[in-house]
C-alpha positions in Angstrom: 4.8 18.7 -8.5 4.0 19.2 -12.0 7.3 19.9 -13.4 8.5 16.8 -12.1 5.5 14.8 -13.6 6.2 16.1 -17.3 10.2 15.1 -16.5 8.8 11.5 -15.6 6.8 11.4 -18.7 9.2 12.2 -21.1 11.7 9.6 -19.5 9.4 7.0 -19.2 8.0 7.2 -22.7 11.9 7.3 -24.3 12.5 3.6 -24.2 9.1 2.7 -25.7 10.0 4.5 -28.7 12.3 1.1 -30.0 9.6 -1.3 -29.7 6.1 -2.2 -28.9 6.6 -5.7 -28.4 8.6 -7.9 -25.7 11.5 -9.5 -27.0 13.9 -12.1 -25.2 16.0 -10.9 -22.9 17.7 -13.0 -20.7 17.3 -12.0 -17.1 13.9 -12.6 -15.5 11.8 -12.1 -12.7 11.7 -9.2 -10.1 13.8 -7.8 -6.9 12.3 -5.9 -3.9 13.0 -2.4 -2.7 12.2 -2.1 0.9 10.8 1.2 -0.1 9.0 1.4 -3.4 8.3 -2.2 -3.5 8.8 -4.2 -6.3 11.4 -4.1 -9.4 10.8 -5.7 -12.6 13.7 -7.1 -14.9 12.2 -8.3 -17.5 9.1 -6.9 -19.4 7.8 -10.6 -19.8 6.3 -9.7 -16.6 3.6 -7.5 -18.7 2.8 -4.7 -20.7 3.5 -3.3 -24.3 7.1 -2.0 -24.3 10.2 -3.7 -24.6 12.6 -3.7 -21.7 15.0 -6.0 -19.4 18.3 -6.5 -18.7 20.9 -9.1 -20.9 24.3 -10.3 -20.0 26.4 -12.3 -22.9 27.1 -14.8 -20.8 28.5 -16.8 -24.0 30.6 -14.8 -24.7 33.3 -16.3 -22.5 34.8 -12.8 -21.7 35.9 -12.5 -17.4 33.5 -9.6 -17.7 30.7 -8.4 -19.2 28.1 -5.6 -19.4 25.2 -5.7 -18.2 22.3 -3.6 -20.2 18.9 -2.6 -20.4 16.7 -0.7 -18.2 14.8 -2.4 -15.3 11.0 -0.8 -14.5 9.2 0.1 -11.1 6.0 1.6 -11.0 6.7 3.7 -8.3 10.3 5.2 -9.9 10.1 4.1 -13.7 13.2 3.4 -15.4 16.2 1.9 -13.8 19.2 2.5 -16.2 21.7 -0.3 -16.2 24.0 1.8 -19.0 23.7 4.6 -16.9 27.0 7.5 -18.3 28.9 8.9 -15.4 30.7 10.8 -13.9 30.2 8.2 -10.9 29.9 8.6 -7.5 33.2 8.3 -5.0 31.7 5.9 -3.0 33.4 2.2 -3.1 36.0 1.1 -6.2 33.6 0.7 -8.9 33.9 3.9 -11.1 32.2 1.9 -14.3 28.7 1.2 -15.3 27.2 -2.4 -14.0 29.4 -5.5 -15.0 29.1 -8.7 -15.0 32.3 -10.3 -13.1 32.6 -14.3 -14.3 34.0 -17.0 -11.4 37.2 -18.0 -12.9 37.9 -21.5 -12.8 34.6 -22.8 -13.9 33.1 -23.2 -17.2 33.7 -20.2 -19.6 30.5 -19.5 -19.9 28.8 -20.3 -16.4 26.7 -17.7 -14.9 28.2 -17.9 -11.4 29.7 -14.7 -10.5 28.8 -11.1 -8.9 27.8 -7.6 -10.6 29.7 -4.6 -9.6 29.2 -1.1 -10.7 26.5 1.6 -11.2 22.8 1.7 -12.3 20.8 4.8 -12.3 17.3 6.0 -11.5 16.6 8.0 -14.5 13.9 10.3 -12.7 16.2 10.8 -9.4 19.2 12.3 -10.9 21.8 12.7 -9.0 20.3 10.8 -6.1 19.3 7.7 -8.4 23.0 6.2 -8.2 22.4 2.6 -7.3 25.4 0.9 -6.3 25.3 -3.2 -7.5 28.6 -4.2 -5.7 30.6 -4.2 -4.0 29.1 -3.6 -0.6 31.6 -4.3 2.0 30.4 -3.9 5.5 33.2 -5.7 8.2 35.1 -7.1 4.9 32.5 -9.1 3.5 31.0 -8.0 0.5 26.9 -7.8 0.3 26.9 -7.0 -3.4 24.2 -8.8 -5.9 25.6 -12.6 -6.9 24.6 -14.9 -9.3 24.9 -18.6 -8.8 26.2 -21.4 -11.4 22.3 -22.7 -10.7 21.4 -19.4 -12.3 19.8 -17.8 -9.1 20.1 -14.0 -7.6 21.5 -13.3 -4.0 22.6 -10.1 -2.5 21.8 -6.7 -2.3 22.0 -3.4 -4.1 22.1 0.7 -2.2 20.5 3.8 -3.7 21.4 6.1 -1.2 20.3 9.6 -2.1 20.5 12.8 0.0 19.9 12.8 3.6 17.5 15.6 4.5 17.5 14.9 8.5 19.1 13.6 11.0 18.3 10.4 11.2 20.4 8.0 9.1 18.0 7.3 6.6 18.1 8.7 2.8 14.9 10.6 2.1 16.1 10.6 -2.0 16.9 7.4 -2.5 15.2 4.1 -3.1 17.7 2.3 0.2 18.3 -1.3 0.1 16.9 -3.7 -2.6 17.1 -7.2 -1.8 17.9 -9.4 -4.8 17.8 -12.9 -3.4 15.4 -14.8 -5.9 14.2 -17.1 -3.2 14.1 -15.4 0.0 12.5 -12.1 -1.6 9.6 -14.3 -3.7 10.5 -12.7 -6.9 12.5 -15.4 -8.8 15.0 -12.9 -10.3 17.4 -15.5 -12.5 19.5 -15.6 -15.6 17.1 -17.5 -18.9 19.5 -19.8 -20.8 18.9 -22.4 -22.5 19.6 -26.6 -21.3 18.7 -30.1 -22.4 17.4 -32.3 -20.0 17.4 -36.2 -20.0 14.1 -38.1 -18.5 14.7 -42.0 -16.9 17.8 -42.5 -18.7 21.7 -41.6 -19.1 23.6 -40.4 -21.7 26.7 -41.6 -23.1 29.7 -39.7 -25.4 32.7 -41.4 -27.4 34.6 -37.8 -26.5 34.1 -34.8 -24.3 30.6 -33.9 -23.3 30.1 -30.0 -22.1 27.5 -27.4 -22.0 27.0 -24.0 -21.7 24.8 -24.2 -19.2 23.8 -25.7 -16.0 19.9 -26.5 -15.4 17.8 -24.6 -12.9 17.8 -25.4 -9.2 16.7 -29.2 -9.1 16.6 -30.1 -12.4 19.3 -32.3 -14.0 20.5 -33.2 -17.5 20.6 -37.2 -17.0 18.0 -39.4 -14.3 20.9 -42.1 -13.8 24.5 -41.4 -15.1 26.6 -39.2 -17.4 29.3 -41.1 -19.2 32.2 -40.2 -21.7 35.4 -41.7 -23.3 36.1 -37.8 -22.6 36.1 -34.9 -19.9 32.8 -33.9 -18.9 31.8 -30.6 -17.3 30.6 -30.9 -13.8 29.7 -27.2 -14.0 27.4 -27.3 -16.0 26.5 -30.8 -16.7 24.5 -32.6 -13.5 22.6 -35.9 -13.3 20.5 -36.6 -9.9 22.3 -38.6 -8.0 23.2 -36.2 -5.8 23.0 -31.7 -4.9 26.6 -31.6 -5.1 28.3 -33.5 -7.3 26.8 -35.1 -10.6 27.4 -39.4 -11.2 29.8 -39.2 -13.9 32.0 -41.0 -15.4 35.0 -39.7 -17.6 37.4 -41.6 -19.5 35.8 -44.4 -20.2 36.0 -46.9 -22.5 35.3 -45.9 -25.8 31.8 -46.1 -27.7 31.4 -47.7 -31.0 28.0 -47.1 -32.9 27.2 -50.0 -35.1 28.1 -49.0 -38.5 29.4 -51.2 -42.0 33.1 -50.7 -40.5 31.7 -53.2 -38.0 28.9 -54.8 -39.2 26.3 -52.7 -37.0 27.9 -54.4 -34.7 28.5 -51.6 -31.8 28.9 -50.7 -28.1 24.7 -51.0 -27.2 24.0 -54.0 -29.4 23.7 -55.1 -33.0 21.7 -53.6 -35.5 20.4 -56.4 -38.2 20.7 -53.8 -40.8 21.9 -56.9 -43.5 18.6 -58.8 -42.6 16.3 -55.8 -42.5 17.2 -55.6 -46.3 17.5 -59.0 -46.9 13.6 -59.9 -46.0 14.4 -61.6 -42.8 12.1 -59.9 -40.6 9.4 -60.2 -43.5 9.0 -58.7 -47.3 10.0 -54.8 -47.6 7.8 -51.7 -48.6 10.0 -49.9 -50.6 9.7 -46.0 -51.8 11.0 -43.7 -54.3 8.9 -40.8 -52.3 11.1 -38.0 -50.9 7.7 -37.3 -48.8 5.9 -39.1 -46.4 2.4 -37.1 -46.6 2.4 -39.1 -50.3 3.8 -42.6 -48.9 3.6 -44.4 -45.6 0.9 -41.4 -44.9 -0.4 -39.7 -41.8 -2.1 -42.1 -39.5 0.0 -45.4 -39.6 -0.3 -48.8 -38.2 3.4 -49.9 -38.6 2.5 -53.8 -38.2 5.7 -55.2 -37.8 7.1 -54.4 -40.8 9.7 -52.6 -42.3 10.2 -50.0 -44.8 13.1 -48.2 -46.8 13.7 -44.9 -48.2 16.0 -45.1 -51.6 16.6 -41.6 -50.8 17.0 -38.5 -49.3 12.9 -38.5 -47.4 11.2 -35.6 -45.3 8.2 -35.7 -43.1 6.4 -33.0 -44.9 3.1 -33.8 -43.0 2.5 -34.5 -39.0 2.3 -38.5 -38.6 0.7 -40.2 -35.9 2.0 -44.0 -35.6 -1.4 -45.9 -33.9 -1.7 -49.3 -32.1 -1.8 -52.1 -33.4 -4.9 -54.5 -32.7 -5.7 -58.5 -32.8 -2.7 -60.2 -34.8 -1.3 -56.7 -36.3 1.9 -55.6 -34.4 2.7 -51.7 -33.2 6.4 -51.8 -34.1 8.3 -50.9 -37.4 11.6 -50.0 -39.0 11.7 -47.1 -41.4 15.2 -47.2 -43.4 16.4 -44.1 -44.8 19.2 -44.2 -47.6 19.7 -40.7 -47.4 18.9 -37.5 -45.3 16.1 -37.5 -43.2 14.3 -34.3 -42.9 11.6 -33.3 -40.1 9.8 -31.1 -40.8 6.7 -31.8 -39.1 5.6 -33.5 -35.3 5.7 -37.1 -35.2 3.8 -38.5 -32.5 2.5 -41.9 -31.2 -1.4 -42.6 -30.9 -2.4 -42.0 -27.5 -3.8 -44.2 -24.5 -3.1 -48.0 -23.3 -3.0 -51.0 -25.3 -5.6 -53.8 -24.2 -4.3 -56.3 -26.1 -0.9 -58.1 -26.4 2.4 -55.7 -25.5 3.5 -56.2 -29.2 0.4 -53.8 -29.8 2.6 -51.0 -28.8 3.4 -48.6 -31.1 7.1 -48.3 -31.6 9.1 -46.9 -34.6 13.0 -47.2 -35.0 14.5 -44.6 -38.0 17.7 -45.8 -39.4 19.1 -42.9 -41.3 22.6 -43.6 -43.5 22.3 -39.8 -43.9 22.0 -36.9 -40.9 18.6 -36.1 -39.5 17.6 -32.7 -39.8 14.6 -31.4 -37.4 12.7 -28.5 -38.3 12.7 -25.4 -35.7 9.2 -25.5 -35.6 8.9 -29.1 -34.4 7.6 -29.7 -30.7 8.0 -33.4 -30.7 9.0 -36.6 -32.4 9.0 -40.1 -31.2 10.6 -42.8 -31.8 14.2 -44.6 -31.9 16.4 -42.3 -34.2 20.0 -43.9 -35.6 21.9 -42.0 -37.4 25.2 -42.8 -39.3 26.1 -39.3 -40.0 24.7 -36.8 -37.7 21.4 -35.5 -35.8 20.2 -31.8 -35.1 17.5 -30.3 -33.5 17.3 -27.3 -35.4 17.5 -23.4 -34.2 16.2 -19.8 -35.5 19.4 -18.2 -34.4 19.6 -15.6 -32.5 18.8 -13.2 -34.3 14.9 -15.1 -34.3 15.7 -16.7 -30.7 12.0 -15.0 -29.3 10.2 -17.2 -31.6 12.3 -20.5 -30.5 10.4 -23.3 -29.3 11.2 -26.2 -26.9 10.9 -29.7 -28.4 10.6 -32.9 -26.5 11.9 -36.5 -27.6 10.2 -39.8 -26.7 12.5 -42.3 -27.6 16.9 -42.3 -28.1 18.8 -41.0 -30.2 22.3 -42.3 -31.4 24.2 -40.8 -33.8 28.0 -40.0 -34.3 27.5 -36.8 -33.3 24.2 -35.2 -31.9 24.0 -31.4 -32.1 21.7 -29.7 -29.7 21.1 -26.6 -31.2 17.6 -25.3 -29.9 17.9 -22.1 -28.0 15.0 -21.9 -26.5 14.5 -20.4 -22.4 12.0 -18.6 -20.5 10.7 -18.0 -17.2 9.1 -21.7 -16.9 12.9 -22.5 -17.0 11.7 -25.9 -18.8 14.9 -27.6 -21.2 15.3 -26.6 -25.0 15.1 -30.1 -25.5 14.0 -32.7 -23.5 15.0 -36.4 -24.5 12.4 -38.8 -22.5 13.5 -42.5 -22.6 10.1 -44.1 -22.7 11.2 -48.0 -22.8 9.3 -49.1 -26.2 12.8 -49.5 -28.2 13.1 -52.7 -25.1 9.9 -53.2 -24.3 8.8 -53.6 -27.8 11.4 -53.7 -30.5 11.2 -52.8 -33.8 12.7 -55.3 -36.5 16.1 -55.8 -36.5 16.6 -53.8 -33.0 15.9 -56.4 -30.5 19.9 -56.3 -29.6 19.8 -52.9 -29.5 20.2 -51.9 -25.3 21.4 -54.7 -24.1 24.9 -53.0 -23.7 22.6 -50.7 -21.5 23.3 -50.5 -17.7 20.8 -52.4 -15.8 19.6 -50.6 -13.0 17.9 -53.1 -9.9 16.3 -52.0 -7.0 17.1 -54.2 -4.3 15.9 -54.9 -0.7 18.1 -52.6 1.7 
């Protein structure tokens, strides 16, 4: 027994050697052996060292490895780049892969895993086969859904010591289903997610990925003037097919070609600047900590930007109160910068509804959000563009999620946040809170009224 305690000890320790820490790796959750009991994927699951298995599912490629090492602590290491010479049983003489579905989306996770991983302290007799499994021509090999999900099963075999059928070497079946085994084993990637709203595109509208099991990217209904991915992109109308609607007339954002006259209203960007919804606070500032400040009371008024402006500082825009107003325009005539959360002052208005706080940003230039910022409020317009902001992947462990109370409009709106873990919550999350209606800020009160209108009627 002891030589084969120091052989465990030096395997187990090798892969700690890269890293202390758990980084992102984007399978999750854990699969059960019927005979040393759980599996983990993923070293979010606890502990110092780095481990879990990744498949690029970006990349686009029909197949693609799959690597890392997956950890029980009954066996230790389960090598998914486990180096042959393979054994003869089934087709699959290669390492495990990743085999896409072809006809979906390039980069959907739907597909099965074929090949080899490897017990490291088994030898020989750690060969696990992934797929495929055929027993009476169907295949029992591990799956993975478009929704993201694990199904299936894997075989370590071993040697066979006696006579009953039975390997006394090998770890036997492991059940990968991520529901029916309890263990949640799915694929992390990152999705945007739409609350009590729809959302609309002047082109094609895709996705590289599909939202968890029950989740959806729109409450009501996904429109374009373009294709749209059903794969990937679902609204909750129904578990099977997603309300969309492609090809559809086209969008036009108010802009000076039309005089902000556009698609979901008109923008009275002329009388906002000409004084018609009262005198305007004007600023030189390219901060806000130094200008409108940190704890605002917007009173109905509006206020303009001569240039390029960040929100160095968190703001907090509050209630208004007995004859002062919650809504306000901010105009921006260059790039607006977040760099910090913007938030609205919690709880419920006693007063009038016009009490409600509720901001409108009309940017000429592009919106840039910080990384680092969890939330904003507000409605944003943009004329050039508006993006969410990203580490990269090189940094994606640190990304955060970041949720939006408000709209956004913009000629193109880049969702860049790359955020995903096993909470499955959306990298962003775009909440359509009504104030922009409810309560308008100056020179907006047009804006939604090209809107769907959504009735609930007596059946």
């Amino acid at each position: 027994m002891k030589p084969l305690f120091l052989i465990m000890l030096i395997i187990l320790l090798f892969p700690a050697q890269s890293q202390s820490a758990c980084n992102f790796h984007n399978v999750s959750g854990y699969v059960w052996s019927r005979t040393y009991g759980w599996i983990s994927l993923n070293c979010a699951s606890g502990g110092t060292v780095d481990y879990g298995l990744d498949i690029d599912f970006e990349s686009g490629a029909p197949t693609v490895d799959v690597t890392g090492y997956a950890w029980s602590s009954n066996l230790g290491w389960l090598n998914f780049d486990a180096v042959g010479p393979y054994p003869s049983y089934g087709s699959a003489q290669y390492d495990a892969t990743f085999f896409r579905n072809q006809g979906g989306s390039a980069t959907t996770t739907a597909g099965v895993i074929k090949g080899w991983a490897k017990w490291n302290v088994l030898g020989n007799n750690g060969w696990m086969t992934l797929g495929p499994i055929e027993i009476d021509s169907i295949d029992y090999g591990v799956e993975i859904g478009a929704d993201r999900l694990f199904s299936g099963w894997s075989w370590n075999g071993g040697d066979n010591l006696d006579a009953d059928p039975e390997p006394e070497r090998g770890d036997g079946w492991v059940m990968w289903d991520s529901v029916d085994s309890g263990g949640g084993a799915s694929v992390l990637a990152y999705w945007f997610e739409t609350l009590y709203g729809s959302f609309y595109s002047g082109g094609n509208v895709d996705a590289p990925f599909a939202p968890p099991l029950n989740r959806y990217n729109a409450t009501y209904l996904i429109q374009a003037n373009g294709t749209i991915k059903p794969v990937a992109l679902q609204s909750a109308s129904g578990s099977t097919s997603p309300y969309i609607s492609e090809s559809h007339d086209s969008f036009a954002l108010p802009d000076a070609t039309n005089q902000y006259r556009g698609t979901l209203g008109w923008l009275d960007k002329a009388g906002l600047l000409a004084g018609r919804y009262g005198a305007l606070t004007e600023y030189s500032s390219t901060k806000t900590s130094n200008s409108i400040g940190k704890n605002v009371t917007l009173g109905g008024k509006v206020y303009r930007y001569t240039g390029n402006v960040s929100v160095d500082k968190a703001i907090t825009f509050k209630k208004g109160g007995p004859g002062v107003k919650g809504s306000g325009t901010i105009i921006v005539d260059g790039d607006l910068t977040i760099e910090e959360d913007i938030l609205y002052q919690t709880g419920a208005v006693s007063g009038r509804v016009e009490n409600l706080a509720s901001v409108a940003w009309i940017v000429l230039g592009d919106i840039i959000i910080d990384a680092d910022v969890q939330n904003i409020v507000g409605l944003f317009y943009s004329e050039g563009s508006i993006s969410t902001g990203t580490k990269g992947t090189a940094f994606r462990n640190f990304e955060v999620p970041i949720k939006i109370e408000g709209m956004l409009i913009a000629g193109q709106i880049n969702l860049q946040r790359l955020f995903a873990d096993e909470t499955q919550e959306p990298a962003e999350q775009i909440i359509f809170d009504g104030r922009a209606i409810i309560n308008p800020s100056p020179g907006l009160a047009d804006i939604g009224k090209g809107l769907p209108i959504l009735r609930e009627i007596r059946p």
